[in-house]
N, CA, C and O atoms as CSV, one atom per row, in Angstrom:
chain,resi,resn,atom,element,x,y,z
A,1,UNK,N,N,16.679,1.927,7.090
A,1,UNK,CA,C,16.356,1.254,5.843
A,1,UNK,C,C,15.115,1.898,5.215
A,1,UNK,O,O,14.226,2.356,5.933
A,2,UNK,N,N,15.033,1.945,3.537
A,2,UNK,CA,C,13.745,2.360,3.168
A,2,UNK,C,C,12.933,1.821,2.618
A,2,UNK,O,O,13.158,1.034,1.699
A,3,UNK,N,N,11.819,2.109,3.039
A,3,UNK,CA,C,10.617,1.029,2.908
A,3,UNK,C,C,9.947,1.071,1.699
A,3,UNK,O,O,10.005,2.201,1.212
A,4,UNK,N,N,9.216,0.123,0.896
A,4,UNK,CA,C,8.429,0.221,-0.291
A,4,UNK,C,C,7.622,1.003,0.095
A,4,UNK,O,O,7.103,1.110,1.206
A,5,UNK,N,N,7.379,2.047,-1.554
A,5,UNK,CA,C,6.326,2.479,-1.613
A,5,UNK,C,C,5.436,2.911,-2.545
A,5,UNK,O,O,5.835,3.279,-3.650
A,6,UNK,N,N,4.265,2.916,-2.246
A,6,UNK,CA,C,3.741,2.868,-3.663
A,6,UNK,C,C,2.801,4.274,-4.188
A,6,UNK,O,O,1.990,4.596,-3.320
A,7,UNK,N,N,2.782,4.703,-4.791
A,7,UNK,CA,C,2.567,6.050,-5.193
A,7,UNK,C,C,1.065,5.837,-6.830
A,7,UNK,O,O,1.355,4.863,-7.525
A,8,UNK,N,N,0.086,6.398,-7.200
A,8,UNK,CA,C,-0.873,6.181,-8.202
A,8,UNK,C,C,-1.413,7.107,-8.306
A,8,UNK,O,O,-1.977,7.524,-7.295
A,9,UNK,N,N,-1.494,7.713,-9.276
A,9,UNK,CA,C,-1.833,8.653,-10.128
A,9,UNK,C,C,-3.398,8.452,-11.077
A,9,UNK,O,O,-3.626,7.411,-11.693
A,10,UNK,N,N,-4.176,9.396,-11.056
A,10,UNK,CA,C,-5.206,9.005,-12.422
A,10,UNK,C,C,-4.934,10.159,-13.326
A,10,UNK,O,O,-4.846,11.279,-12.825
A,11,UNK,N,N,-4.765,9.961,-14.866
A,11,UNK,CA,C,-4.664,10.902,-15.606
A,11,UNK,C,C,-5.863,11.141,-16.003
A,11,UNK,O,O,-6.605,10.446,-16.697
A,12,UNK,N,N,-6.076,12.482,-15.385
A,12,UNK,CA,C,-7.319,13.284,-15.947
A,12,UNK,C,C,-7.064,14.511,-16.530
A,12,UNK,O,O,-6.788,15.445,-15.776
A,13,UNK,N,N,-7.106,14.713,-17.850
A,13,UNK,CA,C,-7.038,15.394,-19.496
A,13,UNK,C,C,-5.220,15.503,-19.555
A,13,UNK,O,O,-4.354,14.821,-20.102
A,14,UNK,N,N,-5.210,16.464,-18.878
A,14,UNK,CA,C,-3.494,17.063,-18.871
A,14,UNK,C,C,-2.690,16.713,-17.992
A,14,UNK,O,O,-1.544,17.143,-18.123
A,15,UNK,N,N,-2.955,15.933,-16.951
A,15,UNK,CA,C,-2.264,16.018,-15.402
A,15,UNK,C,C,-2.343,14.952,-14.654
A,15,UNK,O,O,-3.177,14.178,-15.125
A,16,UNK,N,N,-1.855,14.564,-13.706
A,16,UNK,CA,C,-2.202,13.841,-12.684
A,16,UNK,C,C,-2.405,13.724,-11.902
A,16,UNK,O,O,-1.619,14.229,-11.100
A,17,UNK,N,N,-3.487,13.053,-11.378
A,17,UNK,CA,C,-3.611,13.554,-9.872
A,17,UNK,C,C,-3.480,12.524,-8.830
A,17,UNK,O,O,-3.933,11.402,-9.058
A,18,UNK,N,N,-3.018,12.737,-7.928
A,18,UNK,CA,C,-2.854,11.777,-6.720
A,18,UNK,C,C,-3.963,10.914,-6.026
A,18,UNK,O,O,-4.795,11.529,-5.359
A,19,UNK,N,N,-4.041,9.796,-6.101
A,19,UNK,CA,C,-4.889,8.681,-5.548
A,19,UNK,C,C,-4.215,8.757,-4.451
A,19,UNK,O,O,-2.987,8.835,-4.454
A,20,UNK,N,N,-5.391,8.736,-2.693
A,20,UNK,CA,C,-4.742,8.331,-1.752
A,20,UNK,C,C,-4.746,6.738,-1.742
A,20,UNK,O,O,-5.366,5.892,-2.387
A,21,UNK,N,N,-3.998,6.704,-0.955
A,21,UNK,CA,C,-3.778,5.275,-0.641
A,21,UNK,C,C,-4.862,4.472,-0.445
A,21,UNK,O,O,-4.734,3.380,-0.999
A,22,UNK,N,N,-5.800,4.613,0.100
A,22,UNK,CA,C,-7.216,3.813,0.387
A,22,UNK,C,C,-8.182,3.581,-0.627
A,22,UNK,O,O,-9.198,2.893,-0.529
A,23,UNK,N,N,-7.668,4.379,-1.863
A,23,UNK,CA,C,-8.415,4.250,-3.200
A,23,UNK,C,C,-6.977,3.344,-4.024
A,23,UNK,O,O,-7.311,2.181,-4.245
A,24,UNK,N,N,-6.411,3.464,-4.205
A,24,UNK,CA,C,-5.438,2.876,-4.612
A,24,UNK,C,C,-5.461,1.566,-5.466
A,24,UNK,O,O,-4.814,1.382,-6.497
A,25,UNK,N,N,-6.510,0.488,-4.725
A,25,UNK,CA,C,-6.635,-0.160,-5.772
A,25,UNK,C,C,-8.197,-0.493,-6.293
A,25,UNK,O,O,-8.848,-1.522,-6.111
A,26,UNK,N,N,-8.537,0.625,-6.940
A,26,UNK,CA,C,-9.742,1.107,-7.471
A,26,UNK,C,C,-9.294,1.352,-8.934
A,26,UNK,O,O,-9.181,2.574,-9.020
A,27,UNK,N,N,-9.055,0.920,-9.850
A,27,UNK,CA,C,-8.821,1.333,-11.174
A,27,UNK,C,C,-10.321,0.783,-11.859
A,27,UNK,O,O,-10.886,-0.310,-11.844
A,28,UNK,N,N,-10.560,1.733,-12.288
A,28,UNK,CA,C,-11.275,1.714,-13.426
A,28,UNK,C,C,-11.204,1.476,-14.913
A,28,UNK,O,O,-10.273,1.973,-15.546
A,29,UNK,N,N,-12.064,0.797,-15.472
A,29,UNK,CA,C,-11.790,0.520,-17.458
A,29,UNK,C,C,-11.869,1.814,-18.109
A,29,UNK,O,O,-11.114,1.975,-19.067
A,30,UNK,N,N,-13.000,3.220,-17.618
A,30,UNK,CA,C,-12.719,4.146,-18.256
A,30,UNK,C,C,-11.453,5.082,-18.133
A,30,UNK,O,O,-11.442,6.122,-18.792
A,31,UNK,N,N,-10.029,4.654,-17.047
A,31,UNK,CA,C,-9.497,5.146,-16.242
A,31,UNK,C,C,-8.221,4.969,-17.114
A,31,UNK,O,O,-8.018,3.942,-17.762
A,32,UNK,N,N,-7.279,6.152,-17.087
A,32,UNK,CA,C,-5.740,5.568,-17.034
A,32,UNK,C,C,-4.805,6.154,-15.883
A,32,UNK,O,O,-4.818,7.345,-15.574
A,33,UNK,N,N,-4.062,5.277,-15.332
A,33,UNK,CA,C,-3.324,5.757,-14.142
A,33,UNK,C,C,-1.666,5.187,-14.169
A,33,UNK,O,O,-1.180,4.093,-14.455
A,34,UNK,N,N,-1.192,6.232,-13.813
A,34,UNK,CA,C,0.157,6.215,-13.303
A,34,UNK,C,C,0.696,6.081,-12.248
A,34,UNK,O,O,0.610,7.023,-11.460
A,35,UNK,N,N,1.620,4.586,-11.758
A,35,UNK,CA,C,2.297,3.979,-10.558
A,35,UNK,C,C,3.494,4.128,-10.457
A,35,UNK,O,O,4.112,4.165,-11.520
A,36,UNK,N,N,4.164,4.252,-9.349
A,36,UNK,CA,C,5.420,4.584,-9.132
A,36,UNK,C,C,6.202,3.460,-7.762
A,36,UNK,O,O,6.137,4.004,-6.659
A,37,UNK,N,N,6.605,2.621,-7.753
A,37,UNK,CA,C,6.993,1.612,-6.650
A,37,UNK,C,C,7.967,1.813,-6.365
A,37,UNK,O,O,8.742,1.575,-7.292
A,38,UNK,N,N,8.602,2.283,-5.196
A,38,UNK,CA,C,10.218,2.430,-5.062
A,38,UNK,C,C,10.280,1.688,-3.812
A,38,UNK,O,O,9.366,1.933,-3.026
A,39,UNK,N,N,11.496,0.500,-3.309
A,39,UNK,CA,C,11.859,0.087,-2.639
A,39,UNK,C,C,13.805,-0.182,-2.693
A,39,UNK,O,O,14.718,0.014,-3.495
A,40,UNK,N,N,13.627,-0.744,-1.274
A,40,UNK,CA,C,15.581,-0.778,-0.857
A,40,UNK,C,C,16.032,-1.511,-1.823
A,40,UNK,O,O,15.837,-2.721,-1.941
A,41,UNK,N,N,16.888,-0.549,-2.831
A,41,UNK,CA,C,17.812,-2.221,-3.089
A,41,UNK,C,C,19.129,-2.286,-2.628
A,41,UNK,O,O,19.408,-1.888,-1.497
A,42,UNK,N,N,20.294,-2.923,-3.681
A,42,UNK,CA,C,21.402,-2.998,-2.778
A,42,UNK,C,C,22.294,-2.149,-1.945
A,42,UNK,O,O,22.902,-2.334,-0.891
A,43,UNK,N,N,22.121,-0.801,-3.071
A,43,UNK,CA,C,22.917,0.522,-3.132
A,43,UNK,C,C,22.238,1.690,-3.127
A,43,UNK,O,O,22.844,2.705,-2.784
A,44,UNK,N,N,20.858,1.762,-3.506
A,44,UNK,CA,C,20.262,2.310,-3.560
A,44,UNK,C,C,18.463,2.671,-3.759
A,44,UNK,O,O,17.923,1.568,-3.685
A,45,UNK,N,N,17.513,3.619,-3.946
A,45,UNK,CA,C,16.367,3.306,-4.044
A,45,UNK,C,C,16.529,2.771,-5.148
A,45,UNK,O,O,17.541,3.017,-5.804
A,46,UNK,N,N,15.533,1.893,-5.610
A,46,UNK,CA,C,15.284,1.285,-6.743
A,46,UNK,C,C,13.758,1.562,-7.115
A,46,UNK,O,O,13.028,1.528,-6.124
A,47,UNK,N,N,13.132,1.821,-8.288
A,47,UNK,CA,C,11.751,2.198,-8.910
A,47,UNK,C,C,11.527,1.172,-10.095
A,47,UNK,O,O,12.121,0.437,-10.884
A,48,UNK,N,N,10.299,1.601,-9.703
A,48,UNK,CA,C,9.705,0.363,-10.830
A,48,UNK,C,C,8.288,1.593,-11.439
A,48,UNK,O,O,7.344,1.766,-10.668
A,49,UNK,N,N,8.296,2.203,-12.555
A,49,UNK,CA,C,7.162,3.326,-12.992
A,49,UNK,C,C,6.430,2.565,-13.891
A,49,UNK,O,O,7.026,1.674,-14.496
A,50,UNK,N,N,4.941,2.799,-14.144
A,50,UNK,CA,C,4.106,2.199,-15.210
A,50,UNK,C,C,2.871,3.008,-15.695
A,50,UNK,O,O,2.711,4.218,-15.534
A,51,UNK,N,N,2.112,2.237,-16.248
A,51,UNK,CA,C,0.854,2.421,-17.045
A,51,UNK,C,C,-0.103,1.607,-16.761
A,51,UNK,O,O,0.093,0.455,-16.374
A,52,UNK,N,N,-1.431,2.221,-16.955
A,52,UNK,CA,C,-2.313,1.004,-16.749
A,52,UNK,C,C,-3.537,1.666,-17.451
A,52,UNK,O,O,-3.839,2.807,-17.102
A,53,UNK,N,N,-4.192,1.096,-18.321
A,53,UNK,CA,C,-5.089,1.732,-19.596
A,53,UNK,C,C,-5.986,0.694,-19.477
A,53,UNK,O,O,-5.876,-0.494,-19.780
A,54,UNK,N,N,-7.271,1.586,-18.785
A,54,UNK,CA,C,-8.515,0.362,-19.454
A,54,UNK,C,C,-8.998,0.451,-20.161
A,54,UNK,O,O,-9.098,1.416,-20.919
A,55,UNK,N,N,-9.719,-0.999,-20.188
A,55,UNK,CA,C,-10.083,-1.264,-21.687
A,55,UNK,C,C,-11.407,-0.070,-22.416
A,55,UNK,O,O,-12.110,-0.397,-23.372
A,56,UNK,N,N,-11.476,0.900,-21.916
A,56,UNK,CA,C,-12.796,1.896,-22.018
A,56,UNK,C,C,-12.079,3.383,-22.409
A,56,UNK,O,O,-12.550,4.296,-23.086
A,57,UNK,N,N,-10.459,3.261,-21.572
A,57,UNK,CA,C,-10.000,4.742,-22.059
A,57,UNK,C,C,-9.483,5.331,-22.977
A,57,UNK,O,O,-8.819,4.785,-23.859
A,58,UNK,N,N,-9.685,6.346,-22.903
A,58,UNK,CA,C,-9.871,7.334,-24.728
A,58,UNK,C,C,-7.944,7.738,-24.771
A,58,UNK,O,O,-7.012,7.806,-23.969
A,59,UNK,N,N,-8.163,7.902,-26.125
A,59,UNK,CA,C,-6.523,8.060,-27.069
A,59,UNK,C,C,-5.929,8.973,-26.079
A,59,UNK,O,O,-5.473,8.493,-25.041
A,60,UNK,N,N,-5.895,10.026,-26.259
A,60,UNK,CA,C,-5.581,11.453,-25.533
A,60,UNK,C,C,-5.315,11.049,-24.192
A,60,UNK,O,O,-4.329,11.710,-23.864
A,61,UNK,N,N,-5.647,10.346,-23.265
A,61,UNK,CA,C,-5.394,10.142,-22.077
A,61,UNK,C,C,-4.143,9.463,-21.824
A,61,UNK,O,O,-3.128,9.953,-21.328
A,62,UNK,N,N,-4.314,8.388,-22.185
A,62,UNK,CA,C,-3.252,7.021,-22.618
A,62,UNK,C,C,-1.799,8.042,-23.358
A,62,UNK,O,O,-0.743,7.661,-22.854
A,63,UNK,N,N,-1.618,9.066,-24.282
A,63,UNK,CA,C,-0.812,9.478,-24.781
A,63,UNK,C,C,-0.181,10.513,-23.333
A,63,UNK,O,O,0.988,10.520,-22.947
A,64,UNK,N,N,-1.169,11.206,-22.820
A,64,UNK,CA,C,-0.870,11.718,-21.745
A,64,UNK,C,C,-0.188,11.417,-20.198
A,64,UNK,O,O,0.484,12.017,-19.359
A,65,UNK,N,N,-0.852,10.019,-20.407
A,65,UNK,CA,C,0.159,9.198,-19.330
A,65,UNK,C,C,1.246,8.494,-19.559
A,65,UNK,O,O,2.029,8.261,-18.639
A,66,UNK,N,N,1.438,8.092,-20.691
A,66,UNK,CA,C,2.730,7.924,-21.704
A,66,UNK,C,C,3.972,8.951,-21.443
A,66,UNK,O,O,5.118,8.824,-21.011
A,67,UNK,N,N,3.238,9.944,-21.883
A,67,UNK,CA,C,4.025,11.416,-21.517
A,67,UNK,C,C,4.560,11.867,-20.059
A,67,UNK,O,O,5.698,12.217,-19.747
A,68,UNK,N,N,3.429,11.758,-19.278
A,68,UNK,CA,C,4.245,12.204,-17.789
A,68,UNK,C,C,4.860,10.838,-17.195
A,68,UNK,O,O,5.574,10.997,-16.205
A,69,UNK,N,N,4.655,9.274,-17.741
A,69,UNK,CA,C,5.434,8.535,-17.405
A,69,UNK,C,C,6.949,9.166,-17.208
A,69,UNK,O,O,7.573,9.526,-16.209
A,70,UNK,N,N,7.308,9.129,-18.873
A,70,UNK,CA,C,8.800,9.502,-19.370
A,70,UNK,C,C,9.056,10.420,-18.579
A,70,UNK,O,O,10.067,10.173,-17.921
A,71,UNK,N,N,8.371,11.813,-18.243
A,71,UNK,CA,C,8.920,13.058,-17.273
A,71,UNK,C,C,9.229,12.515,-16.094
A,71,UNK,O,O,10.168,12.941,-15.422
A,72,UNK,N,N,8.412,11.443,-15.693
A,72,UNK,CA,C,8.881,10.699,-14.042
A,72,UNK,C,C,10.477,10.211,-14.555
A,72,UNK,O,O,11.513,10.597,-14.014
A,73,UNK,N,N,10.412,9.450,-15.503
A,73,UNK,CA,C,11.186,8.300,-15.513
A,73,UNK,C,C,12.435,9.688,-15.607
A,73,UNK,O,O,13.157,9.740,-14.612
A,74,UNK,N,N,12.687,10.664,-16.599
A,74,UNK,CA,C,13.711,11.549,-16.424
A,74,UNK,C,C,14.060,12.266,-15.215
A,74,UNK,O,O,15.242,12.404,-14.902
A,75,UNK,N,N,13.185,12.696,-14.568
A,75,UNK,CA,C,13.513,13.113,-13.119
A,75,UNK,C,C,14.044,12.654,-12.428
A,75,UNK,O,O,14.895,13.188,-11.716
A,76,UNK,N,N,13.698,11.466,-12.419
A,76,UNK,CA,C,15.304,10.769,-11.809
A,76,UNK,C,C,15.964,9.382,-12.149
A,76,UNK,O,O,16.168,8.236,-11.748
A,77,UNK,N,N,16.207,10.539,-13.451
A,77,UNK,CA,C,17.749,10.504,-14.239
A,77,UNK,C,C,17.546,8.831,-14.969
A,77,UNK,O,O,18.563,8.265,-15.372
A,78,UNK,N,N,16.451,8.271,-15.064
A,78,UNK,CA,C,16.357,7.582,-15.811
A,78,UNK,C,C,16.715,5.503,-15.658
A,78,UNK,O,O,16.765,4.502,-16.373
A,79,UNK,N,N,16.923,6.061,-13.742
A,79,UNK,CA,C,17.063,4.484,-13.007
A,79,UNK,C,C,15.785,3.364,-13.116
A,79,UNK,O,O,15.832,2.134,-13.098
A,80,UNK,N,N,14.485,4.398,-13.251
A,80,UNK,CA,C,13.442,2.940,-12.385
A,80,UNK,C,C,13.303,2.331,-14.249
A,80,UNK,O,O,13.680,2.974,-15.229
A,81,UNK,N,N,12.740,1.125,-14.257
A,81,UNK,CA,C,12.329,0.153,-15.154
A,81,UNK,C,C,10.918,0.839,-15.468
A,81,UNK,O,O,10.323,1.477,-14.599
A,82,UNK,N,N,10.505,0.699,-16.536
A,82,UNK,CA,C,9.242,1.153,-17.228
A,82,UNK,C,C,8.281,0.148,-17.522
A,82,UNK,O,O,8.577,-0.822,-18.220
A,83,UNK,N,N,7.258,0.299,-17.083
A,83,UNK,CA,C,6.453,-1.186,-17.925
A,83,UNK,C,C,5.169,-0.247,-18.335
A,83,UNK,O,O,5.182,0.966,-18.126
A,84,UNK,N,N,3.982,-0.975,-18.984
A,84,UNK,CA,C,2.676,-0.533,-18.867
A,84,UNK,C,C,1.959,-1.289,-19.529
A,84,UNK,O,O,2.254,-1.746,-20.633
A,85,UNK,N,N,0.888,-1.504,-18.879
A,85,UNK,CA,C,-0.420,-2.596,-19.049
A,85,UNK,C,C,-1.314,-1.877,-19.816
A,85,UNK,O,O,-1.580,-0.678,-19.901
A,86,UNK,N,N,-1.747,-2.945,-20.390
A,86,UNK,CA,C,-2.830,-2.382,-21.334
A,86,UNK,C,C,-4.485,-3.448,-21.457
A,86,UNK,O,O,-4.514,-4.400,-22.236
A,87,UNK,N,N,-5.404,-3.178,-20.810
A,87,UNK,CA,C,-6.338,-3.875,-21.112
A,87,UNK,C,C,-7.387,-3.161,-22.068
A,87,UNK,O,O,-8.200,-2.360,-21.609
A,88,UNK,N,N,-7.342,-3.438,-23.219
A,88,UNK,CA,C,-8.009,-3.024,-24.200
A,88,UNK,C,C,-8.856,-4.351,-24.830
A,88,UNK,O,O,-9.591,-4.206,-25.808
């Protein structure tokens, strides 16, 4: 069986970079970061991808994690659900 898991990203200018797990839930207001949750479902993995924009981070970033959201969400093929938070 496969287990949840959770995956976080911080977008810094162009890219993302990988949060280990022990930082994970460290988000920051000047921060925007990208999550990825995949767990078992009936038939298959199931994903859940997002956003999370604090209330401090600049335009360009937020558009940037917008952006490699969608590239996640196409990579594979367009199954997980999209959300994204916004504390502004």
């Amino acid at each position: 069986m496969v287990e949840a898991k959770l995956q976080v990203w911080s977008v810094n200018a162009q890219e993302k970079v990988l949060i280990p797990a022990s930082d994970q839930s460290k988000f920051y207001s000047g921060g925007c970061y990208i999550f990825q949750y995949s767990y078992p479902g009936e038939d298959r993995e199931e994903y859940l991808i997002g956003t999370w924009f604090g209330k401090k981070s600049v335009e360009e970033e937020r558009i940037t994690a917008i952006s490699l959201e969608g590239k996640m969400a196409e990579s594979l093929k367009f199954l997980p659900a999209q959300v994204a938070f916004y504390f502004l």
